[in-house]
Backbone as JSON, one array per atom type, in Angstrom:
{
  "sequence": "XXXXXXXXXXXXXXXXXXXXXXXXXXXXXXXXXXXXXXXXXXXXXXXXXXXXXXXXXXXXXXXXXXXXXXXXXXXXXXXXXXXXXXXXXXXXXXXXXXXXXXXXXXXXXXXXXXXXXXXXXXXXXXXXXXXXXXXXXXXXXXXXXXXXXXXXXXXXXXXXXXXXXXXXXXXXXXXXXXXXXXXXXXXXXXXXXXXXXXXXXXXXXXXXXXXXXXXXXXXXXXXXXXXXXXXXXXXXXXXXXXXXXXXXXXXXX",
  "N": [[8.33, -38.2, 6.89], [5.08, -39.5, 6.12], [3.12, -38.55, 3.26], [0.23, -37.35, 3.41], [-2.36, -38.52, 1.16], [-5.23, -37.33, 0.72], [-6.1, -34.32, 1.68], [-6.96, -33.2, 4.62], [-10.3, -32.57, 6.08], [-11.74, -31.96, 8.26], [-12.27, -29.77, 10.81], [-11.58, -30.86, 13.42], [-10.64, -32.86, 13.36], [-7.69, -31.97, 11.56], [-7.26, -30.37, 14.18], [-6.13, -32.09, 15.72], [-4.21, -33.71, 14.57], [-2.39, -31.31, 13.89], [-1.93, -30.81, 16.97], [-0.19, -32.73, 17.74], [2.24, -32.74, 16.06], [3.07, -30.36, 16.73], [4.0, -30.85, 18.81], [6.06, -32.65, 18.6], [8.07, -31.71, 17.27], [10.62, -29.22, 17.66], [11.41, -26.73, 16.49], [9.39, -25.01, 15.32], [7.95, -22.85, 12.58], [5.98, -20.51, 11.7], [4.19, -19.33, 8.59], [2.21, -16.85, 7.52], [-0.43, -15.65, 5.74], [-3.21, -13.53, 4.31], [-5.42, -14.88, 4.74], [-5.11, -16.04, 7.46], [-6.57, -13.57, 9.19], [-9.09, -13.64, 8.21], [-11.23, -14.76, 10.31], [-11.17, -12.87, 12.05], [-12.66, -11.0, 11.01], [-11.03, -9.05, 8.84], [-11.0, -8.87, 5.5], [-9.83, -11.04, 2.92], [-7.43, -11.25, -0.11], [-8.16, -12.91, -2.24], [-9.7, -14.57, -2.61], [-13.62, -15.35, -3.55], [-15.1, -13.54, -2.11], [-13.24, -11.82, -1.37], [-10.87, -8.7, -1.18], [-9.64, -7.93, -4.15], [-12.39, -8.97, -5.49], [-14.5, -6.88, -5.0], [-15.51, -3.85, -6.26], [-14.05, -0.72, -7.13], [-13.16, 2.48, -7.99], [-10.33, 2.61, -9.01], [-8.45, -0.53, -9.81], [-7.4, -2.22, -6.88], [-4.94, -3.53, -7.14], [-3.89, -1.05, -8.4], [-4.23, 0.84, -6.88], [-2.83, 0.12, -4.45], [-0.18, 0.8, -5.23], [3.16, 2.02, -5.83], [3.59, 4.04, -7.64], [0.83, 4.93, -8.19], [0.27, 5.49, -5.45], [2.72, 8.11, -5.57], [1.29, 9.42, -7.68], [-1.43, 9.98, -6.96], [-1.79, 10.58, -4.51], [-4.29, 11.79, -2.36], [-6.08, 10.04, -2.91], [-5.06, 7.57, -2.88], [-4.85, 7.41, 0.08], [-7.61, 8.08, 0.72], [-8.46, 4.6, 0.18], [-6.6, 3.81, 1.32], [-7.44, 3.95, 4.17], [-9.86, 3.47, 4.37], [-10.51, 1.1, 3.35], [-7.96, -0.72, 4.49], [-6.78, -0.45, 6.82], [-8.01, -1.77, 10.0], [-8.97, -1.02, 12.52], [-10.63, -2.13, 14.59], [-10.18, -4.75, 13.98], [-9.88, -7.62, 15.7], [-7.68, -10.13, 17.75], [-8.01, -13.13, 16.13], [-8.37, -17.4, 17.12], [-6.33, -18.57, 15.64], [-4.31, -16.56, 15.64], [-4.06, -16.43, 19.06], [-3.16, -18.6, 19.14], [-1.18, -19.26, 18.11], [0.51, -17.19, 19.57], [0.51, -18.15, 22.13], [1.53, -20.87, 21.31], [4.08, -19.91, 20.81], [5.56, -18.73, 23.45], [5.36, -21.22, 25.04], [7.44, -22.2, 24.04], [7.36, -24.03, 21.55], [7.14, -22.73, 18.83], [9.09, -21.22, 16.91], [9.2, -18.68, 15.49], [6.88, -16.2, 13.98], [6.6, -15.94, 10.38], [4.89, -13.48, 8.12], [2.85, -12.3, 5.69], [0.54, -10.16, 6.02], [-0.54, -7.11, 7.16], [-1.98, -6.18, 9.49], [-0.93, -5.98, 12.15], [-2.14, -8.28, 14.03], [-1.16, -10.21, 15.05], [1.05, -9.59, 17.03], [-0.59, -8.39, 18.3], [-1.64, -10.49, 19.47], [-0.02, -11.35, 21.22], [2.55, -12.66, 20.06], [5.99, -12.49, 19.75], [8.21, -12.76, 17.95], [8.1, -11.64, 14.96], [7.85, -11.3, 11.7], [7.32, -9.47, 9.49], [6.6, -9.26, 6.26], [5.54, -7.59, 4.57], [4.94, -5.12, 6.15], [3.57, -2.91, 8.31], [0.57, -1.44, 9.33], [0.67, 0.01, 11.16], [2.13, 1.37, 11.12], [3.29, 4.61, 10.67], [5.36, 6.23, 8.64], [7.32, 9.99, 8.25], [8.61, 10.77, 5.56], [10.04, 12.53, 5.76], [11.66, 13.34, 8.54], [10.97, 11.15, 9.36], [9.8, 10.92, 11.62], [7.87, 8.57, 13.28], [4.13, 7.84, 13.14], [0.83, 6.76, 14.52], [-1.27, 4.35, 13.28], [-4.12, 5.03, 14.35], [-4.14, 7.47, 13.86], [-3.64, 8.12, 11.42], [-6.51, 7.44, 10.2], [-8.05, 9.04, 11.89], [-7.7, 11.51, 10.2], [-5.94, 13.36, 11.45], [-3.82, 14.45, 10.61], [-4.18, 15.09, 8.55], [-3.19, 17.2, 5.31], [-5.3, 20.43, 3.54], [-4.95, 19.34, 1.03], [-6.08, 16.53, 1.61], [-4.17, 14.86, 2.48], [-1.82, 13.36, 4.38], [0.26, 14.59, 6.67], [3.44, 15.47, 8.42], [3.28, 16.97, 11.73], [5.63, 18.03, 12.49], [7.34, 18.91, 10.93], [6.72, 18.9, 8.33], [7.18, 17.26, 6.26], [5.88, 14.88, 3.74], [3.73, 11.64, 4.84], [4.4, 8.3, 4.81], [2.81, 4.86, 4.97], [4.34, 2.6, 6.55], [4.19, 0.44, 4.76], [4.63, -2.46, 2.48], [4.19, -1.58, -0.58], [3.3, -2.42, -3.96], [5.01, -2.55, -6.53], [7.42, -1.82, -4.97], [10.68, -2.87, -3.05], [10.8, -5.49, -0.88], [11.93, -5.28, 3.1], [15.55, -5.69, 3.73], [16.21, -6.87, 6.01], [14.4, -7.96, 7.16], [13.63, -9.55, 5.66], [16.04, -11.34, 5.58], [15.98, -12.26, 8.22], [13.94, -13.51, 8.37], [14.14, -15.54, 6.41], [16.24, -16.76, 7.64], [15.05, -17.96, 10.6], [13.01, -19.96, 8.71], [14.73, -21.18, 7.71], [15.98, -22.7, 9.39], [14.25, -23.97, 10.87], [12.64, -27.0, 11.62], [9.78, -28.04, 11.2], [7.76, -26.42, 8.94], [4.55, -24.24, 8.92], [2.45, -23.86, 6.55], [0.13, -21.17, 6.5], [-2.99, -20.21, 5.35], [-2.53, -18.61, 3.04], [-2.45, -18.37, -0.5], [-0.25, -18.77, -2.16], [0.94, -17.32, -4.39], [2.11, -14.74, -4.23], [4.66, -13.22, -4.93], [8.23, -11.52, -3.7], [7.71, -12.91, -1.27], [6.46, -15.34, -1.35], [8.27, -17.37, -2.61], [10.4, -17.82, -0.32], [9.57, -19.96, 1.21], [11.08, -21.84, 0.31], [13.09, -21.78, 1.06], [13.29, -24.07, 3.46], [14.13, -26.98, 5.46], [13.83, -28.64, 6.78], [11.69, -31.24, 8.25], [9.36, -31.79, 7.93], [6.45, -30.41, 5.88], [3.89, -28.68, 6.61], [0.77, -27.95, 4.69], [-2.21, -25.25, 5.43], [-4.85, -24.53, 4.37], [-7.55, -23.09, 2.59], [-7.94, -23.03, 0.29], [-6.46, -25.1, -2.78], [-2.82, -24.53, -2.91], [-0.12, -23.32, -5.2], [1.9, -25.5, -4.04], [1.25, -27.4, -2.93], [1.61, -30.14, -3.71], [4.19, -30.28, -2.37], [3.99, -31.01, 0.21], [3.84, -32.2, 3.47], [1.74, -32.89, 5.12], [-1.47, -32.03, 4.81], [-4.09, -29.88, 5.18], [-7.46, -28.33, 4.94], [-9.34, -26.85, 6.5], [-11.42, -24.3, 7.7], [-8.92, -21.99, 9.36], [-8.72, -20.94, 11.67], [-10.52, -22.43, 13.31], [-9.01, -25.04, 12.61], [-7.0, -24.52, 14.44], [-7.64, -24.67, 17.17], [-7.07, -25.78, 19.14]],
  "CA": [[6.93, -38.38, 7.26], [4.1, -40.03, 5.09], [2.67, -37.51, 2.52], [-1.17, -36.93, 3.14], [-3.35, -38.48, -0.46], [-5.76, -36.68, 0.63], [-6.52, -32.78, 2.59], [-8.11, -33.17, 5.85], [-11.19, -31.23, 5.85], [-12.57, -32.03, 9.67], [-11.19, -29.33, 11.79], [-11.3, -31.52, 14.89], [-9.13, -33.6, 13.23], [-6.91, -31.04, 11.65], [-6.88, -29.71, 15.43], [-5.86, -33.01, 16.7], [-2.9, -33.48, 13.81], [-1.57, -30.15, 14.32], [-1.56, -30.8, 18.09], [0.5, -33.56, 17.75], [3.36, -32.32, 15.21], [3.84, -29.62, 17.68], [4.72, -31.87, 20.46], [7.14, -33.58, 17.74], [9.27, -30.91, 17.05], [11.55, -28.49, 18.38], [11.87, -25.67, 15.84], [8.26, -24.77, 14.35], [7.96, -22.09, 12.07], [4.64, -20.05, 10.93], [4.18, -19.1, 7.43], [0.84, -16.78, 7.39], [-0.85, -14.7, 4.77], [-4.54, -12.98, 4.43], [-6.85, -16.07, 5.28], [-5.22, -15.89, 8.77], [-7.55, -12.99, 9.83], [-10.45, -13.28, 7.9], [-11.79, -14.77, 11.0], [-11.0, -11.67, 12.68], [-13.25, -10.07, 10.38], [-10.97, -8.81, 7.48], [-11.28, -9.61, 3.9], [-8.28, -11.53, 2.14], [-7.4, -10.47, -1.89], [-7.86, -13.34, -3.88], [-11.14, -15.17, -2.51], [-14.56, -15.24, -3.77], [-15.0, -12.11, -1.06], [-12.02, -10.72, -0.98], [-10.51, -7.72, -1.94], [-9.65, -7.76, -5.65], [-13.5, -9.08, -6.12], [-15.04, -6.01, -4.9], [-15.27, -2.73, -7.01], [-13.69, 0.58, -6.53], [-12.58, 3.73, -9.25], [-9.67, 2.08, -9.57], [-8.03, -1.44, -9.17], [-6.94, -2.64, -6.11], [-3.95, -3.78, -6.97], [-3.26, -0.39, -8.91], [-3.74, 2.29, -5.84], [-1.72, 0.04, -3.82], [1.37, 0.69, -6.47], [3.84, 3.27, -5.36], [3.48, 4.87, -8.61], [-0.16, 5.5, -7.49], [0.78, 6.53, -4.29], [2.91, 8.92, -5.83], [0.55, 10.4, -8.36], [-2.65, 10.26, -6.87], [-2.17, 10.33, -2.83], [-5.39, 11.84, -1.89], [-7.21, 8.41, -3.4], [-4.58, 6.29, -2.26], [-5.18, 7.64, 1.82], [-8.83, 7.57, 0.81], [-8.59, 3.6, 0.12], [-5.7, 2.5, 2.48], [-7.9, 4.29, 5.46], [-10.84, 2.7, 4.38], [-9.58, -0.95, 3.24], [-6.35, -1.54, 4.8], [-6.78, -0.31, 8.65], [-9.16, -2.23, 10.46], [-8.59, -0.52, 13.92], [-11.79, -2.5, 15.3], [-10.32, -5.8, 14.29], [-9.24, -8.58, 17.26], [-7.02, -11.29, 17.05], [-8.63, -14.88, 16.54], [-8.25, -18.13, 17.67], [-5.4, -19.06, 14.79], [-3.28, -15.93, 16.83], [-4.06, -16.29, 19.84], [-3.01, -20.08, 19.52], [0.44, -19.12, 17.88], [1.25, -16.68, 20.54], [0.49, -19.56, 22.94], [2.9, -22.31, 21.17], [5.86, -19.63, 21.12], [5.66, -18.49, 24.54], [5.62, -22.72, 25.64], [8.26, -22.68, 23.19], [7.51, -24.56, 20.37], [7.1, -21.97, 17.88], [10.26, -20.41, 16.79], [8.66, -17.17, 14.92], [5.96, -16.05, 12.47], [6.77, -15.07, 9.28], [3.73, -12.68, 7.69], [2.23, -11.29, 5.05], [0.03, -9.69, 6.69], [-0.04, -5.63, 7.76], [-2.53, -5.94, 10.57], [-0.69, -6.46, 13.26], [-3.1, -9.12, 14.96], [0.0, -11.29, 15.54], [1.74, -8.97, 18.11], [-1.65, -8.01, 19.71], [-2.19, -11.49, 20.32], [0.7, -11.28, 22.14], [3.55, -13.44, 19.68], [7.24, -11.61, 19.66], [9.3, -12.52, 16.91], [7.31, -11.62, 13.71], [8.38, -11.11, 10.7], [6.22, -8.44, 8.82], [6.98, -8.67, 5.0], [4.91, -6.54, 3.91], [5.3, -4.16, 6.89], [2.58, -3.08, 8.97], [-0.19, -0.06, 8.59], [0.42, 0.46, 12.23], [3.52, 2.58, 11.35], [3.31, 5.53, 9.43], [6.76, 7.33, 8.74], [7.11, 10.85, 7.58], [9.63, 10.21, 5.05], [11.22, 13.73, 5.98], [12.3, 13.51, 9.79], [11.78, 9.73, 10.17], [8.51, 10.66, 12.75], [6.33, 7.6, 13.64], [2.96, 8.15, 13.48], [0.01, 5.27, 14.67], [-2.98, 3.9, 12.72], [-5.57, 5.85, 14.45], [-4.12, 9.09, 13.68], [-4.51, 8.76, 10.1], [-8.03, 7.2, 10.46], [-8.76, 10.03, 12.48], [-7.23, 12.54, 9.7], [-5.8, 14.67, 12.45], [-2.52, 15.02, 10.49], [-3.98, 15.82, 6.81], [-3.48, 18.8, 5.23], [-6.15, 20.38, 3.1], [-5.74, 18.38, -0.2], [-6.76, 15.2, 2.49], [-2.7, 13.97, 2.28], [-1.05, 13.13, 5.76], [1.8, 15.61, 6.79], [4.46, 15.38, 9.84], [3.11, 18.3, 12.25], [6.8, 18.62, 13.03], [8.64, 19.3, 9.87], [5.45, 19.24, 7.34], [7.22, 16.06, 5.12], [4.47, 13.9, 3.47], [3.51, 10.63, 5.47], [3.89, 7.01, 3.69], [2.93, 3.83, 5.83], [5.19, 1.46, 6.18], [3.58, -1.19, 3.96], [5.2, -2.97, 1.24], [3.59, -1.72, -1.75], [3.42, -3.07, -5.5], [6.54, -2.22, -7.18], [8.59, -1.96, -3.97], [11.39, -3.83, -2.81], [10.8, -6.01, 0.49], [12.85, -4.99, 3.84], [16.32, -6.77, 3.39], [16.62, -6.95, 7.22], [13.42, -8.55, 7.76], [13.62, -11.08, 4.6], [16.94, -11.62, 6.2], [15.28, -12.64, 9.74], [12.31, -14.39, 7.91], [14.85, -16.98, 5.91], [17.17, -17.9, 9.04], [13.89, -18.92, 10.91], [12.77, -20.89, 7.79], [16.19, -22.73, 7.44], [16.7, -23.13, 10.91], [12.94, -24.8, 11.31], [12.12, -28.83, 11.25], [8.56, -27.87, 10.6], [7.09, -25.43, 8.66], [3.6, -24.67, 8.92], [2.31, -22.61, 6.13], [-1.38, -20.79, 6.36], [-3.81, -19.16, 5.02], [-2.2, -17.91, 1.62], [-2.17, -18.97, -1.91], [1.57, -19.19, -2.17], [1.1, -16.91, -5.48], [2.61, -13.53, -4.38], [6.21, -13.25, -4.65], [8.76, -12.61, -3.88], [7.91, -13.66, -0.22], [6.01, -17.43, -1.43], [9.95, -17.77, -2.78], [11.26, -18.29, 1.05], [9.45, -21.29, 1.62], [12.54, -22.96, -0.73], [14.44, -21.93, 2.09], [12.85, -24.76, 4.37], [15.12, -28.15, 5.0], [13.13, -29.65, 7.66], [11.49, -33.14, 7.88], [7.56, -31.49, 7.74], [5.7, -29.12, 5.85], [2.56, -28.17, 6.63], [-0.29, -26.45, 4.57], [-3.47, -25.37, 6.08], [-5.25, -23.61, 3.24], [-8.75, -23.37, 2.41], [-8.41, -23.74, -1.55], [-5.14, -25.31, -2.91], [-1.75, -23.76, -3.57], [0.77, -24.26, -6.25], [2.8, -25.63, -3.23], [0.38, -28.82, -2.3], [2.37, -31.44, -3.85], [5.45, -30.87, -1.86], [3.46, -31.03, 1.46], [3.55, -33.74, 3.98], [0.05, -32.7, 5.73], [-2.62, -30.89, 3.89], [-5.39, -29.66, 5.47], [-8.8, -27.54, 3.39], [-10.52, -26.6, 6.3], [-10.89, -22.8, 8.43], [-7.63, -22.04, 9.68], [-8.88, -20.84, 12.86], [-10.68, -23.7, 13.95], [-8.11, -25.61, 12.93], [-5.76, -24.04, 15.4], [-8.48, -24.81, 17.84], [-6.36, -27.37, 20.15]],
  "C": [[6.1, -38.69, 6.02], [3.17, -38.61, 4.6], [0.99, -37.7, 2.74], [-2.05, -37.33, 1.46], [-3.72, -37.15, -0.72], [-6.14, -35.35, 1.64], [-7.26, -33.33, 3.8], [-9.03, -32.19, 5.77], [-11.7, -31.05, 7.23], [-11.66, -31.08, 10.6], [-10.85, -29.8, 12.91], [-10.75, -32.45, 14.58], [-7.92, -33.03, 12.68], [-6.35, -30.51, 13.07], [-5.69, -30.52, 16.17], [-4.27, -33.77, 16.21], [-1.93, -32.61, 14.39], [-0.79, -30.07, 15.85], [-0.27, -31.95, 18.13], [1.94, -33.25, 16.99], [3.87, -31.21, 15.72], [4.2, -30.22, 18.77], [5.91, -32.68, 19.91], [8.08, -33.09, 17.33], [9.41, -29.55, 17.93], [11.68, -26.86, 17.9], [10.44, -25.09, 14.84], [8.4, -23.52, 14.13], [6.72, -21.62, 11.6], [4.73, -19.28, 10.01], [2.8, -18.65, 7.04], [0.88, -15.71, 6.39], [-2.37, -14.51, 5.47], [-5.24, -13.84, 4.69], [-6.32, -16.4, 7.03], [-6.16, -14.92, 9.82], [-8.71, -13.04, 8.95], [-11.32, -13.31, 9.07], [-12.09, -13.7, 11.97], [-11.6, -10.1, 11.97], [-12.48, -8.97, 8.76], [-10.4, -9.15, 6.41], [-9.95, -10.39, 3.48], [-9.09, -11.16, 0.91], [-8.3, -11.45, -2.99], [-9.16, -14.36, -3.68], [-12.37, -14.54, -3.16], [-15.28, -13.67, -3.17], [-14.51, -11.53, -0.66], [-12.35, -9.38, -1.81], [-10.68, -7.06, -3.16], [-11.43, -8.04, -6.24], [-14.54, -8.11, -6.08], [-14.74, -5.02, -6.0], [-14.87, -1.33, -6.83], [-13.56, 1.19, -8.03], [-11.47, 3.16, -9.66], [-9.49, 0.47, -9.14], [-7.59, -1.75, -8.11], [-5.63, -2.51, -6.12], [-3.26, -2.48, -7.87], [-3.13, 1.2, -7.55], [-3.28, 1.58, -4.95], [0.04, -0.07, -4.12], [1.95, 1.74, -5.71], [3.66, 4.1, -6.52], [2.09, 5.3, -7.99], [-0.18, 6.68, -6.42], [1.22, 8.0, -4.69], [2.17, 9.83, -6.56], [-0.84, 10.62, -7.75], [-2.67, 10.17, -5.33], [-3.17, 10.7, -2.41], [-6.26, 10.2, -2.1], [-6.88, 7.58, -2.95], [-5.1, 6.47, -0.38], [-6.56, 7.29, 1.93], [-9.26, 6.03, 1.29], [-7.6, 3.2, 1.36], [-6.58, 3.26, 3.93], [-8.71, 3.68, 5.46], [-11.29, 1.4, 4.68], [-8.74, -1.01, 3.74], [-6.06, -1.24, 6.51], [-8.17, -0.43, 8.99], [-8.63, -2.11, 12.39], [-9.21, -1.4, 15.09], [-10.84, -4.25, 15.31], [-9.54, -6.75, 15.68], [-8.76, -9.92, 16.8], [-7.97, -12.44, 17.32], [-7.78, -15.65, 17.36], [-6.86, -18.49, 17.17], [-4.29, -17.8, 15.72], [-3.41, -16.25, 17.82], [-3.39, -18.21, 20.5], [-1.32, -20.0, 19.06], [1.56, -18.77, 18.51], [1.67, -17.8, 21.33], [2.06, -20.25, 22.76], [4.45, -21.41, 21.17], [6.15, -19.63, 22.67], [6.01, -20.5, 25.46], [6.79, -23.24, 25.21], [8.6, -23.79, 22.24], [6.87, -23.93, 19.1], [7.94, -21.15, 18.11], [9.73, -18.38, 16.41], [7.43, -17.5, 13.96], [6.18, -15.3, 11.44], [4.99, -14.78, 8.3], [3.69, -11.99, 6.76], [1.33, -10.35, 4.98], [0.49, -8.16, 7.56], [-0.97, -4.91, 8.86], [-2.11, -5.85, 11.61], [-0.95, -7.28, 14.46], [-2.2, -10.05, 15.72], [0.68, -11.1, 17.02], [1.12, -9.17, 18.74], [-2.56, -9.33, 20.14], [-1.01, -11.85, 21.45], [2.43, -12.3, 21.56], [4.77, -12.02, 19.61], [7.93, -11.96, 18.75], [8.06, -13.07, 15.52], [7.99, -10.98, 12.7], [7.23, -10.49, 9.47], [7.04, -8.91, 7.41], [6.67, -7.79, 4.33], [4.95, -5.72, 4.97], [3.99, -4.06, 7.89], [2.02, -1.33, 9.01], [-0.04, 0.55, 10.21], [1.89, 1.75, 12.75], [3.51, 3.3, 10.23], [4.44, 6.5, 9.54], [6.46, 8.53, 8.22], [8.9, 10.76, 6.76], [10.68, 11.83, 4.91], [12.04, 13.62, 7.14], [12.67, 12.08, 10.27], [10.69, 9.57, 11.36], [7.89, 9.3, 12.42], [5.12, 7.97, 13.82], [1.66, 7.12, 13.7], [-1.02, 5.58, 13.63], [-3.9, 4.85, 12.93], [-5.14, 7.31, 14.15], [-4.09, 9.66, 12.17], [-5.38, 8.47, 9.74], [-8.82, 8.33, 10.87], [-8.64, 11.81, 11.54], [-6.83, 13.58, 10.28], [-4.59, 15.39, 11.67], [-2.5, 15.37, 9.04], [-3.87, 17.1, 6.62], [-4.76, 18.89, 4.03], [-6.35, 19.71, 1.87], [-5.87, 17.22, 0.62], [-5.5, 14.46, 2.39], [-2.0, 14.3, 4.04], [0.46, 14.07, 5.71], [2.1, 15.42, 8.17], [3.64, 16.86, 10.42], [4.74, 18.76, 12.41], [7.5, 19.19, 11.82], [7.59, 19.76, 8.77], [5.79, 18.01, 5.87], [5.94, 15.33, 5.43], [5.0, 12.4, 4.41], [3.41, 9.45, 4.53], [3.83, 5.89, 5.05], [3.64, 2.89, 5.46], [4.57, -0.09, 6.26], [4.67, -1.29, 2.85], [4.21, -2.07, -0.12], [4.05, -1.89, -3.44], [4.69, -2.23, -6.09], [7.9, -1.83, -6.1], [9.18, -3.12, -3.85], [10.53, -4.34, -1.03], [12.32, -5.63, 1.21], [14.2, -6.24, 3.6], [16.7, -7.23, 4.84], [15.58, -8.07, 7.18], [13.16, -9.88, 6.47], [15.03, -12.08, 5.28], [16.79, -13.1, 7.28], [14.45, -13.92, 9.13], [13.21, -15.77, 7.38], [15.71, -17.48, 7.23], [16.13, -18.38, 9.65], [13.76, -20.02, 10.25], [13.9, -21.82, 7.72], [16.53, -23.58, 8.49], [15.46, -24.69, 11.16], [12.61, -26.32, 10.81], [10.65, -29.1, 10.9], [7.96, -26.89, 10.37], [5.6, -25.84, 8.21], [3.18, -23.54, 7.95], [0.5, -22.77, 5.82], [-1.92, -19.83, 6.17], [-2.98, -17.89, 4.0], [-2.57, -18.66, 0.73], [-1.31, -19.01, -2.25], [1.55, -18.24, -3.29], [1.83, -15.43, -5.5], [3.93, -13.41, -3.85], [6.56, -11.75, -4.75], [9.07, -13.25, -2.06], [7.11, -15.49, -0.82], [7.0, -17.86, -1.43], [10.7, -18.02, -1.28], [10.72, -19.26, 1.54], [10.58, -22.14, 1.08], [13.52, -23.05, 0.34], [14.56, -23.49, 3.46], [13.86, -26.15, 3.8], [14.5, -28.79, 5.98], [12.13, -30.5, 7.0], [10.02, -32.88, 7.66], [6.94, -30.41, 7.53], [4.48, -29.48, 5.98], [1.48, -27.29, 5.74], [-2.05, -26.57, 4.82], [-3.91, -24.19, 5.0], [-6.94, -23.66, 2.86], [-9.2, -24.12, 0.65], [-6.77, -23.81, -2.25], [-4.5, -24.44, -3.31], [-0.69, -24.65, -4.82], [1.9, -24.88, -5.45], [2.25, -27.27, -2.58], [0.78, -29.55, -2.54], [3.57, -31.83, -3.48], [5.34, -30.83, -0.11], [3.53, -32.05, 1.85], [2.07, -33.78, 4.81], [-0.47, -31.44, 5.2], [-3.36, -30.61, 4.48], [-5.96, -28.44, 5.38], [-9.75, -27.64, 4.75], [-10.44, -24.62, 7.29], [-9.95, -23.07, 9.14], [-7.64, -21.69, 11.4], [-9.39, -21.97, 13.58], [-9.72, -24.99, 13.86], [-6.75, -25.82, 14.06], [-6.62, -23.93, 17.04], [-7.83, -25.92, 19.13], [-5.38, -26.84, 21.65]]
}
């Protein structure tokens, strides 16, 4: 396929692209990060209004470290209850259009960076969490599950404000990826056979810069990538369609 000069910026023609390259293949693949829900109200890291640009006591990217975690868990529960579970938010248009194309069957899976879960609760089934999802909190003694709202609601802290199993009394960690962890080898597993398998990958709403999931796009051998991005990646020059404009309206078709 003919390489794109230049980005599409018109989402009603982005819409009208996209619609078409799913009717053209057989095996589509989704490749989303944090600019998939902004529309859905929350923040991505590395924008002008993200995450990292706001201010807290510490860095961002240092109380989501496991070393953190480990030394300072009251601060870390503080921040990941605060920032990182958005109980309120609802899936957009960009989910609710993904679910769609699997269920018609032309979307194989979504692979995610993403720990909202907006993907599911738009109703898509084969997702591929890399970073995990805040909607599961283990107690890393028994192995209990515990949901989102129940450590929002602090029903299960004890008095230094740290999440405990009622059943056994082991400490609670959510199963997120965090900074100095390894990624699941099951679910990187899952995430590359999709990618290899797929004739078009569509990748959105990241910056390709956080490895080592950006690294499984290499896995892709099909005839069309896709990136729908708002502000380029280091990945734009091996794209065959570009398009710079919201990712939700783009997925508007």
């Amino acid at each position: 396929m003919a390489r794109h000069a230049e980005p599409i910026t018109d989402a009603a023609q982005a819409a009208e692209v996209l619609a078409c390259l799913f009717d053209e293949h057989e095996h589509a693949v989704f490749f989303g990060g944090a600019g998939v829900s902004t529309a859905s109200g929350i923040p991505d890291f590395r924008s002008v209004d993200g995450l990292y640009s706001q201010h807290f006591a510490y860095p961002p990217e240092t109380m989501l470290s496991h070393s953190f975690f480990e030394a300072h868990p009251e601060e870390f529960f503080r921040f990941y209850r605060e920032r990182m579970i958005a109980l309120g938010a609802k899936p957009n248009t960009c989910h609710v259009k993904l679910a769609e194309l699997e269920r018609s069957g032309k979307l194989d899976a979504v692979v995610t960076q993403n720990i909202d879960g907006l993907h599911q609760a738009a109703g898509s089934k084969c997702v591929w969490e890399l970073h995990g999802s805040v909607h599961r909190n283990i107690c890393q003694r028994c192995g209990a599950v515990y949901a989102a709202k129940q450590i929002v609601s602090r029903e299960l802290e004890d008095v230094e404000g740290i999440p405990r199993c009622p059943a056994c009394g082991g400490a609670i960690k959510p199963d997120v990826v965090l900074y100095e962890e390894p990624l699941d080898e099951a679910v990187i597993e899952g995430a590359v056979r999709a990618i290899a398998r797929a004739d078009m990958l569509i990748i959105g709403g990241t910056s390709l810069v956080v490895y080592p999931a950006a690294g499984l796009t290499r896995y892709f051998q099909g005839d069309t990538l896709v990136i729908v991005n708002r502000d380029a990646t280091p990945q734009d020059a091996q794209a065959d369609v570009l398009v710079s404009c919201d990712i939700a309206q783009a997925f508007s078709f």
